[in-house]
C-alpha positions in Angstrom: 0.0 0.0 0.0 2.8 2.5 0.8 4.5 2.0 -2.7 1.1 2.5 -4.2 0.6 5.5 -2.5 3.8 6.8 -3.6 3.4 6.0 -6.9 0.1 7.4 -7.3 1.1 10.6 -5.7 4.4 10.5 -7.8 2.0 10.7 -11.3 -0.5 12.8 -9.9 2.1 15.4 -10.2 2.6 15.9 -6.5 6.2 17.5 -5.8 8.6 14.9 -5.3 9.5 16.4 -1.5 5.9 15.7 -0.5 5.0 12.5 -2.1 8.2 11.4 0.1 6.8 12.6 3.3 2.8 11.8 2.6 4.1 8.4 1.8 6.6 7.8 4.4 3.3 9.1 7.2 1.1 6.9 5.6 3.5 3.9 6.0 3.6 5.2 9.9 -0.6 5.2 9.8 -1.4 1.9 7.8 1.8 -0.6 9.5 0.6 1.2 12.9 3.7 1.9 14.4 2.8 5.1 15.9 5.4 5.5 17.8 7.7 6.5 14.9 6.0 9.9 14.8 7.8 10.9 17.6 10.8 10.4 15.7 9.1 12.2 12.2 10.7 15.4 12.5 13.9 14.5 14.3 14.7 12.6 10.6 13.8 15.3 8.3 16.1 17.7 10.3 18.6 14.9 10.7 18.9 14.9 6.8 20.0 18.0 6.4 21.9 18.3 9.6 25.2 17.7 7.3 28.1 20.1 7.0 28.5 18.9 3.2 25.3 20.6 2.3 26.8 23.8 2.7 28.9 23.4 -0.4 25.1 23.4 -2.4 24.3 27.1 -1.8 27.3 28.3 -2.5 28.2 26.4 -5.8 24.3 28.0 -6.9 25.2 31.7 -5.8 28.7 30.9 -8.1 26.8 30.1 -10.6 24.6 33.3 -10.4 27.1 35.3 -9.9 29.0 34.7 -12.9 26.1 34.8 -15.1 25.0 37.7 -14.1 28.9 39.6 -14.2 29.4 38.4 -17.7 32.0 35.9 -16.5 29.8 33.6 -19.0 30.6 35.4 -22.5 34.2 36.0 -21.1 34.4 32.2 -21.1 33.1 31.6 -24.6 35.4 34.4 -26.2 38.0 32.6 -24.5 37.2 29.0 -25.8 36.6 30.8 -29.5 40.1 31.5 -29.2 41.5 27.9 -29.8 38.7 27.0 -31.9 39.5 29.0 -35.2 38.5 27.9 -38.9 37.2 24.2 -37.9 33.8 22.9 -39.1 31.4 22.9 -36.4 33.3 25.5 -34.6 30.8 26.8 -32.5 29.5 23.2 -31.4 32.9 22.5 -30.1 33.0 26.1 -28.3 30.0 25.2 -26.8 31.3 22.2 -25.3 34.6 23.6 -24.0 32.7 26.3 -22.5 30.2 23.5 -20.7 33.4 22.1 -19.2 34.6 25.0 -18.2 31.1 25.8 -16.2 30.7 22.6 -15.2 33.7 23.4 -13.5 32.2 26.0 -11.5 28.5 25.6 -10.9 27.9 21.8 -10.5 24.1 21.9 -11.4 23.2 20.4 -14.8 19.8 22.3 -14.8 21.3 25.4 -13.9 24.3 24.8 -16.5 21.9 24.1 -19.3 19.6 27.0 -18.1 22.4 29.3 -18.3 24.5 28.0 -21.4 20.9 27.8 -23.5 20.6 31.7 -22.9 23.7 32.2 -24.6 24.8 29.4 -26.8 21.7 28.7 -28.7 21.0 32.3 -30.0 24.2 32.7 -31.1 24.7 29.2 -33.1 21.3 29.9 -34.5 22.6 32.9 -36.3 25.9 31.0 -37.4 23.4 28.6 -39.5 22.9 25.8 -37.1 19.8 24.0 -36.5 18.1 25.0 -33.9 17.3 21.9 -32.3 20.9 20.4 -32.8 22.0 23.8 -31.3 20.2 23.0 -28.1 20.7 19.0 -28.0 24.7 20.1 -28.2 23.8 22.8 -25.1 21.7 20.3 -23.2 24.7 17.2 -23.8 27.1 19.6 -22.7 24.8 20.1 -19.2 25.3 16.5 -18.6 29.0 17.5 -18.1 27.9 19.2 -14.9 27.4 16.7 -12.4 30.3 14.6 -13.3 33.1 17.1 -13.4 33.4 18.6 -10.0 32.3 20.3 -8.3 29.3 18.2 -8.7 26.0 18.4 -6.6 24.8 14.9 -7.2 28.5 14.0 -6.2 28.3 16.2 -2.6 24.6 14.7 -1.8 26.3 11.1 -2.4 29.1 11.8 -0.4 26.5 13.0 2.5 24.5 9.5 2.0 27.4 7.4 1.9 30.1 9.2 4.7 32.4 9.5 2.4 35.3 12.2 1.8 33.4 14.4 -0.7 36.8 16.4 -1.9 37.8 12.4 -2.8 34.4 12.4 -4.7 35.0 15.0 -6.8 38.0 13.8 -7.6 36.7 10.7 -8.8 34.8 12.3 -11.4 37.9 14.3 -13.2 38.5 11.1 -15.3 34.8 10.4 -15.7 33.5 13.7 -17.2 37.1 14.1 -19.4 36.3 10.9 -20.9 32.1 12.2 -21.3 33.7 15.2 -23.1 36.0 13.3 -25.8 32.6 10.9 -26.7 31.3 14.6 -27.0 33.7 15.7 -29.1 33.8 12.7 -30.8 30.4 12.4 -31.5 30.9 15.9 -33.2 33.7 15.4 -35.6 31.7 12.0 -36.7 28.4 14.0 -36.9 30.6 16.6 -38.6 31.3 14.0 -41.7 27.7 13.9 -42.2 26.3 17.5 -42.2 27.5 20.7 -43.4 27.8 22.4 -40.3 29.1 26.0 -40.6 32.7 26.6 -40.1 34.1 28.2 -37.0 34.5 32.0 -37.2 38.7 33.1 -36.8 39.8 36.2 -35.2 42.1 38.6 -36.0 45.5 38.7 -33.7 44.3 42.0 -31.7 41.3 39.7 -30.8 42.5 36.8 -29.6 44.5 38.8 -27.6 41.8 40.9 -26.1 39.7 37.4 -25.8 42.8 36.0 -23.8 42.9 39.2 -21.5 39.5 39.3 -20.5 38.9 35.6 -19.9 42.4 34.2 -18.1 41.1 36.2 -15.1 37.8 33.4 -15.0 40.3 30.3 -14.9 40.7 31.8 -11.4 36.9 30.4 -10.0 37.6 26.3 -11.4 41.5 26.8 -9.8 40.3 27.8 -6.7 37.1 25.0 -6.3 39.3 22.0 -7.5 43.3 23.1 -7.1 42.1 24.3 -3.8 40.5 20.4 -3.1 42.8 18.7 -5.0 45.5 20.1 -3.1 44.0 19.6 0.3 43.7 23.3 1.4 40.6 23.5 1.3 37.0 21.3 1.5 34.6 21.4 -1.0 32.2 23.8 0.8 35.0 26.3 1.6 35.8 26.3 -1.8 32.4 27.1 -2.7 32.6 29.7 -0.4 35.8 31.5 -2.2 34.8 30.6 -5.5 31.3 32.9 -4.8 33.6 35.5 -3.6 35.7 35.2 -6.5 32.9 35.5 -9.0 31.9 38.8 -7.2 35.2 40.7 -7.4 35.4 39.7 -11.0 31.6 40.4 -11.6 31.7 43.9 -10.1 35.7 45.2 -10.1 36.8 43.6 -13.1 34.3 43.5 -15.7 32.3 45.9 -13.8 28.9 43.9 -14.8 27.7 43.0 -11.6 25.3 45.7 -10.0 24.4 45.9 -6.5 21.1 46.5 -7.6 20.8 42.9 -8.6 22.2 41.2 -5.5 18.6 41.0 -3.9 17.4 39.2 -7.0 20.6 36.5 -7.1 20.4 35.9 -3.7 16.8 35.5 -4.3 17.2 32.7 -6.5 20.1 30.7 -5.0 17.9 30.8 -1.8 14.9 29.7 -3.5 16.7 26.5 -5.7 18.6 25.7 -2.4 15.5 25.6 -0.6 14.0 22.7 -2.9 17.0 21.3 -2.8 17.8 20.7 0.8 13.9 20.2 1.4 13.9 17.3 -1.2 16.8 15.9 1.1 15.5 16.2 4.1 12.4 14.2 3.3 14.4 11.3 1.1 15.7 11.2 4.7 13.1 10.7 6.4 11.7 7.9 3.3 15.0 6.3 3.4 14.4 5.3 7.5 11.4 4.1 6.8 12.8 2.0 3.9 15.6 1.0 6.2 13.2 0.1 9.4 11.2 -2.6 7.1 14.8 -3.8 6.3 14.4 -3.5 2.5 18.5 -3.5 1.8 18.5 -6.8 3.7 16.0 -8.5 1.9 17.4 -6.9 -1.9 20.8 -8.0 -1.1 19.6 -11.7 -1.1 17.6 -12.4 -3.5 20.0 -10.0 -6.0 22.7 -12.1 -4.4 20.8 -15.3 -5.3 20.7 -13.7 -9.1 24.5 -13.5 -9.2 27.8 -13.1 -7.5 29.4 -11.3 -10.3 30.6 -7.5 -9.3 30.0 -6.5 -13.1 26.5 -8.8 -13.7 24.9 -6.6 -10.6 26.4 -3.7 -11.9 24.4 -4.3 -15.2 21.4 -4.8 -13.5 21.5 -1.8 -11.4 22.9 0.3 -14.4 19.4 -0.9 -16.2 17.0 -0.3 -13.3 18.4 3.1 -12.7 17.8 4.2 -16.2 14.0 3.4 -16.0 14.3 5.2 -12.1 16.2 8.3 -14.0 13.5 8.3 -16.8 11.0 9.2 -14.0 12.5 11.1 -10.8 14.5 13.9 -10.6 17.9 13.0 -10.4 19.0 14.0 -7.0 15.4 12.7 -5.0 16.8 9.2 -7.2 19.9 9.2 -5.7 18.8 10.1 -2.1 16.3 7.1 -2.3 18.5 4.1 -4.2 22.2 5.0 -2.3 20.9 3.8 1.4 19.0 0.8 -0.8 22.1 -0.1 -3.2 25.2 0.8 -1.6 25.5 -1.7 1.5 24.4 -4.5 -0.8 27.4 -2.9 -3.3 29.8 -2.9 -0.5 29.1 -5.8 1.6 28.1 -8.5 -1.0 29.6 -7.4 -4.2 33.3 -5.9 -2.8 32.3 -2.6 -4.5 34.4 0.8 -4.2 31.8 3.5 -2.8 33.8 6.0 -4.6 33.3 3.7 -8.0 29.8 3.0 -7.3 28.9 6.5 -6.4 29.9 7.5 -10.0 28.7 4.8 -11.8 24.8 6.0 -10.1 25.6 9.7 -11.0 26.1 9.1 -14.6 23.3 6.9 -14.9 20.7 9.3 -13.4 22.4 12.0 -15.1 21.4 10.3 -18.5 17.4 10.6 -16.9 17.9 14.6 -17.0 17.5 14.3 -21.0 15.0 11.5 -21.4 11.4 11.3 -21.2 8.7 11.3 -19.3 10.4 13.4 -16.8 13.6 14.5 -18.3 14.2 17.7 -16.0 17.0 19.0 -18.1 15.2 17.9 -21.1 12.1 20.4 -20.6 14.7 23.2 -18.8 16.2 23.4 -22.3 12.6 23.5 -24.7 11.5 26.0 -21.9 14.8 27.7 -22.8 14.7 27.5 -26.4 11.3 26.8 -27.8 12.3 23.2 -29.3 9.8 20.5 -29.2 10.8 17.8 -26.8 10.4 15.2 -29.7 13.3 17.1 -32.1 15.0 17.9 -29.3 15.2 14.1 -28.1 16.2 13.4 -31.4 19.0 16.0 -31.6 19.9 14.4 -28.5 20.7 10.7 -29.3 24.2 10.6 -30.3 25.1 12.0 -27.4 22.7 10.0 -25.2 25.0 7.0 -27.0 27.7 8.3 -26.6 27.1 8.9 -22.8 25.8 4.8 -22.1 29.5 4.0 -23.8 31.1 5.6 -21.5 29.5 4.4 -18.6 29.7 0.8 -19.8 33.7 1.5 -19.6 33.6 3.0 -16.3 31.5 0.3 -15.2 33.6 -2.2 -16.4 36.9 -0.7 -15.5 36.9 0.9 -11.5 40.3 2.1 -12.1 38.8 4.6 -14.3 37.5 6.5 -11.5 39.5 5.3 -8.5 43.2 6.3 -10.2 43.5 9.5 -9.0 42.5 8.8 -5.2 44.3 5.7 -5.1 
């Protein structure tokens, strides 16, 4: 009865937060343990009780801030630069300039909501379709929670109690290898279509380009040199990368207006405030989950299935698809990691660090498909693409993305290398 309740709620359109904390009362209500309400709000406060969650806020104010200084078009002038004369020029801008965010603001919705603004127009008028225009904006969101800093990777860190700086740099291999299919799938494309050819600049240009955009390598050298080197955690980097993207905004470019300060920290408070509430109540779902001993009772019969590392790897890389396909990627993560991850650990010999990637790349694929497909309807919101074209726009790299993560399913060493 619980898991019809939350299913029903689920496609009634209810917000995910709620459907997770109707259904978990419900479960209190029906199985009569009434007792567990006294407990109720001690787990949704418990779930956000995490010093990791801190890093969230201020990787979305980075992200603001950056848009809204101009640090954005500095970045693309700067990617133009080592572009020059090359079919598909502006595709592969686009991409470089995806990394280069993803770098910084560690939200694919936000990436794609930002990069669409910006990219799409501006390939448009080059000659580019518009829908393959936006499919090579939306790929290059998928970047985002792979490449740190990532959110999905500091929320998974949280569920698992493991060293987020480690996390992220588990994904440094990951996302470079995302971004060569990317680039891949663009010079094969390339073969096929006439896209237009990449616009070179004149010397004084590139030099001006250079100028103005070195100074925003500073934000990605602080968030991972700063972790990578151990100086500082992932949320204090956040912290210094926000105040970085300020002085730049409003000294140095001399974009960023007071005036609009109200209005940024507006919206980093709002999307933080979904965020941590959709956290606190796949909490309080995942007790419940873990009080009727569901992990127990997986791990056998998945243990009874097979004893092979990579054969349950398979089979959770398929489910998650279908689970990505229909919740929003971080509610999905909060409610599988407590589920999966013992069984990964305890039966299967799996590195958490390994595993954690492997689930963050497979939900990340659910942001660009259907029904849900957050990132998918952030970008035709963004646009004005029909989902269908865009989908189809979308499938190379879609591919290209479930190749990779059969190698880094396959081969651990692919994320575990640099923390080793």
């Amino acid at each position: 009865m619980v898991g019809l309740t939350f299913l029903v709620l689920l496609f009634a359109g209810v917000p995910i937060a709620l459907v997770l904390a109707i259904s978990a009362l419900f479960y209190i209500f029906y199985s009569g343990q009434t007792v567990l309400l006294q407990s109720y709000s001690q787990q949704l406060f418990s779930g956000v009780e995490s010093y990791g969650l801190l890093a969230v806020p201020l990787f979305m104010l980075a992200g603001e801030l950056m848009n809204e200084g101009g640090i954005t078009r500095r970045l693309i002038d700067f990617a133009s630069v080592f572009i020059g004369r090359v079919k598909g020029g502006l595709a592969y801008i686009n991409l470089i300039v995806n990394m280069m965010m993803a770098s910084i603001i560690g939200s694919a919705a936000a990436q794609i909501a930002i990069m669409s603004r910006s990219m799409v127009p501006e390939m448009e008028k080059q000659g580019y379709d518009r829908a393959f225009a936006a499919a090579t904006t939306a790929a290059g969101g998928l970047l985002s929670p792979i490449i740190p800093p990532s959110m999905l990777f500091v929320i998974y860190g949280v569920l698992a109690q493991i060293a987020i700086g480690d996390m992220f740099i588990a994904g440094i291999i990951p996302g470079l290898l995302m971004a060569f299919g990317f680039f891949l799938a663009l010079a094969l494309l390339g073969r096929k279509y006439e896209y237009p050819v990449g616009e070179q600049k004149e010397p004084a240009e590139k030099r001006e380009a250079i100028k103005m955009g070195l100074p925003t390598m500073i934000i990605p050298l602080v968030i991972v040199g700063g972790i990578l080197a151990g100086f500082s955690t992932p949320t204090e980097s956040a912290a210094v990368a926000s105040v970085a993207a300020f002085v730049l905004g409003k000294y140095f470019y001399k974009e960023l207006k007071l005036a609009q300060m109200p209005t940024v920290l507006f919206r980093t408070a709002l999307n933080t405030s979904i965020v941590v509430f959709i956290v606190a109540t796949a909490n309080l779902f995942g007790w419940i989950i873990i009080y009727e001993q569901v992990p127990q009772n997986l791990a056998a019969e998945l243990v009874n299935l097979t004893k092979n590392p990579l054969v349950f790897l398979l089979m959770v890389n398929i489910a998650l698809l279908f689970v990505g396909m229909i919740l929003d990627g971080i509610a999905a993560l909060i409610l599988v990691v407590p589920i999966l991850l013992p069984i990964a650990q305890e039966q299967y010999g799996i590195d958490p660090y390994h595993f954690g990637v492997v689930i963050c790349i497979n939900l990340v694929l659910g942001l660009l498909t259907p029904p849900v497909g957050a990132g998918l309807f952030v970008t035709t919101a963004m646009t004005g693409v029909k989902p269908g074209n865009l989908f189809r726009a979308l499938v190379p790299f879609l591919l290209t993305t479930v190749i990779a993560l059969a190698l880094i399913s396959w081969q651990p060493d692919l994320v575990t290398f640099l923390i080793k």
